[in-house]
Structure formats: structure tokens, C-alpha cells
N, C-alpha and C positions, 0 to 999 in steps of 0.2 A: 746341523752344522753347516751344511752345504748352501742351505737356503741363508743363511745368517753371512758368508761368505758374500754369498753373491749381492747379497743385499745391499751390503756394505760399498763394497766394488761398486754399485748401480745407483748409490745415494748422490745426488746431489751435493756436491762439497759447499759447507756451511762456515761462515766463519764459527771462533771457538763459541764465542756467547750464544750463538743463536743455535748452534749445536747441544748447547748445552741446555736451555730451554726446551728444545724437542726432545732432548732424551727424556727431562720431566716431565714433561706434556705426554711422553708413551710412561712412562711409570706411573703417574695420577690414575692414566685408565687403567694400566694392569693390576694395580694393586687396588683398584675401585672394584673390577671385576669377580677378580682371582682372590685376593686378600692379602696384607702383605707378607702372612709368615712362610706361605705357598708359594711365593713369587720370586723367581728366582734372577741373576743377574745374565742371564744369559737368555730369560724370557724377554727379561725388559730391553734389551737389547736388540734382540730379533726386531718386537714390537716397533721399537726407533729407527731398525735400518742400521744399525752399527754394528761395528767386531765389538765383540767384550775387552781385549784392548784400548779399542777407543772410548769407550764408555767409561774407563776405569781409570782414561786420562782426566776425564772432569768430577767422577764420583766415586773414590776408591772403596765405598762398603755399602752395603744397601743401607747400613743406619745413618753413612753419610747424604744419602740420599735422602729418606727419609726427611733428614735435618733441614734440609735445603725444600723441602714440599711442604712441611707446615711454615718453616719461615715467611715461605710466599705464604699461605694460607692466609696468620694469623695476620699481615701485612695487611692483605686485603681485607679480612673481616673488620679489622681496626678502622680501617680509612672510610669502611661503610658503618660502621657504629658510628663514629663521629661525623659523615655526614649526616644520619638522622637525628642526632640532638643538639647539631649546630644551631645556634641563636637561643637555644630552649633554655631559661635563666630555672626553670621549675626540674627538681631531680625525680620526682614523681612521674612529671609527664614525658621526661626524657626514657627512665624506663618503662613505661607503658609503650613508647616511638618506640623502642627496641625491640623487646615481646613483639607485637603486634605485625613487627616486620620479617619476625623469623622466618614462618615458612615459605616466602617469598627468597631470603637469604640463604635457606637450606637449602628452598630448589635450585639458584643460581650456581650454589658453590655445589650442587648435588653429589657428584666426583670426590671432592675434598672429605667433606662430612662421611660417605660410606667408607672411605680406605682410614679415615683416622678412628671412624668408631670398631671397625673391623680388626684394626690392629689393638686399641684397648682390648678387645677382649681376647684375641692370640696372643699378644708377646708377653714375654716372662720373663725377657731377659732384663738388667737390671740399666743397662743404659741406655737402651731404648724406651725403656717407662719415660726414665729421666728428660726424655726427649719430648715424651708426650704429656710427660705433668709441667713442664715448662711452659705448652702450648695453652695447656687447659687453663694457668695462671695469668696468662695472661689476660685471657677473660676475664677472668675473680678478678684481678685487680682495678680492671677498669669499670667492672660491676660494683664493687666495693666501696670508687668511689663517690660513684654517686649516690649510692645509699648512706653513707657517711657524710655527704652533703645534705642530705636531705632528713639525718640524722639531728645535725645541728640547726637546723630551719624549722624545727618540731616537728614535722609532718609523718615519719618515718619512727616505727617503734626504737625505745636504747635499749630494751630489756633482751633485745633480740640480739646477735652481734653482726657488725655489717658483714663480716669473712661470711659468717654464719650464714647470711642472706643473700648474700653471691651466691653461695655453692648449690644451695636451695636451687634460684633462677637457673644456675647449668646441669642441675639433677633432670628438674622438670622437661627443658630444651632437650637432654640428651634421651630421655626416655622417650620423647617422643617422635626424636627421630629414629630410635633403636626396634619402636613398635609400628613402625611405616609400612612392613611388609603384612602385617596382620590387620591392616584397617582400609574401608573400603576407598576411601579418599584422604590417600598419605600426605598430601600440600595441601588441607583446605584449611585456612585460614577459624573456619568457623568450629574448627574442632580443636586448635590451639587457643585462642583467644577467651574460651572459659578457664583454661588450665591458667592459663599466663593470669588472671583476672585473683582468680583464686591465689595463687601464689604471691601477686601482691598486697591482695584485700591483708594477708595473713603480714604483711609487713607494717601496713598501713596504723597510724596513731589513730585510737580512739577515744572520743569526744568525751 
């Protein structure tokens, strides 16, 4: 408590936004670490350099926090999905750019990915799911649509359904960053690249 005092006292005074930023930026890591059903509001505070007071002026419940970590998340994964299939008029080869880019993407966002896959499998409670099936949709949906583009182009099976084939692509993504700690080279590109291959071959129309 003492150390969190003084902590506080010895921070640098930030305006609100940018206060607010660093408290997330020390909860991203804590709950990247820790996990986040383990992680308490008076860790991630320590962690920032703030009283739990002031923490609790910008984030009142760790699910509102929470809230506010995948919104950035899913922000950024969006703005880099779509800059790899800008100009791409093919939906095929847009998700293949996608696949191909993940574990370059996982590693970037590495923080993001371990506290959100961390907290699928700790939390129970029912509106923090709701928090994290929100997040996971939004993937699906912009998975979806391109497979439903490429639906109507022929290229792409109809027998299959596009949701169907979205969730597929975020099964396989999330298994394989789920199994990172058990492989000898967790980012190699050459060990996702089959799976992802596979996963679309199985989408793919045939002749």
C-alpha cells in the first residue's frame, strides 16, 4: 500500500487521456503476465504508478477496463486486416494475405492475444464473455465477408456456410496460438502456413 502511495505522489502528473492510456498500457502487461481473473485493481494500479482512486476515476471495474483493451485491440487488428487486402479485388487471395500474415500479427500484438486468450479460458462470468464474444465477432464478420464474396464469384464452396468458415479460420488461428508454449518455434511462419493452407484448400471450389 505504501509503495502504491508513494508511487502515486512521485508520478509524473499526466493529462486525463494520456493517464488513461498508461493505466492500459500497465494493465495490457499485467493481465498479459498474470492473467486477468488473478489481476487485481490494485495490481494494475501499482503497476501504472497510480492510487486505486485515480485509476477508478478513468476505469470503474476491471470489466470496464477490460472493455476499453480489446476496443483498442480489435481497432488495430481491423486497420491491419484491411491494410493487407487493400486493392486485393480477389477474396481468395485476400484471405490467404490474412492467414499468411498472422504470426507476424500475433507477434506484434503478442500482449493483446496472450491476456485475451488467457481470459477465455478463466472467466465465467456472464458479461465479461459478452465482452469477449463481441471481440471474437468481430473477426467472424469481416472473415465472413469475404468468404461470402468469394461465395458469389464461384471460387469459394456454398455447401459450406460462410459464419461456418469464419469460425473454422479463428479455431485454427486461436489453436495455434493457444499451443505456442508447447512448440519449438512459437512465430514461425513455416509451421502456420500449412495449417492456414489446409484450412482454406477445405473452403476452396472444386473443379
Amino acid at each position: 500500500m505504501f509503495t502504491n502511495i508513494l508511487n502515486a505522489r512521485t508520478t509524473k502528473r499526466l493529462p486525463a487521456d494520456e493517464r488513461r492510456q498508461s493505466i492500459l498500457d500497465a494493465a495490457l502487461t499485467v493481465f498479459a503476465i498474470e492473467g486477468y481473473t488473478g489481476t487485481t485493481t490494485a495490481r494494475v494500479a501499482c503497476s501504472a504508478g497510480v492510487s486505486e482512486p485515480i485509476l477508478y476515476r478513468h476505469f470503474p471495474s476491471k470489466q470496464v477496463m477490460l472493455r476499453a483493451l480489446l476496443d483498442e485491440t480489435i481497432t488495430r487488428m481491423m486497420v491491419a486486416f484491411h491494410g493487407l487486402v487493400e486493392g486485393e479485388i480477389d477474396p481468395v487471395a485476400a484471405l490467404c494475405r490474412i492467414c499468411r500474415a498472422y504470426p507476424e500479427l500475433s507477434h506484434r500484438f503478442q500482449r493483446e492475444f496472450r491476456f485475451i486468450n488467457q481470459a477465455l479460458v478463466e472467466v465465467n462470468d456472464s458479461k465479461t464473455r459478452e465482452i469477449l464474444a463481441a471481440h471474437y465477432h468481430a473477426y467472424h464478420a469481416f472473415l465472413r465477408k469475404l468468404i461470402e464474396k468469394g461465395q458469389r464469384k464461384g471460387t469459394l464452396r456454398r455447401d459450406i456456410s460462410a459464419a461456418t468458415g469464419a469460425w473454422h479460420i479463428i479455431h485454427s488461428a486461436l489453436g495455434f496460438l493457444m499451443t505456442e508454449n508447447i512448440r519449438p518455434d512459437a512465430w514461425s511462419s513455416k509451421d502456420f502456413e500449412p495449417l492456414m493452407d489446409a484450412t482454406l484448400n477445405g473452403l476452396m471450389k472444386t473443379a
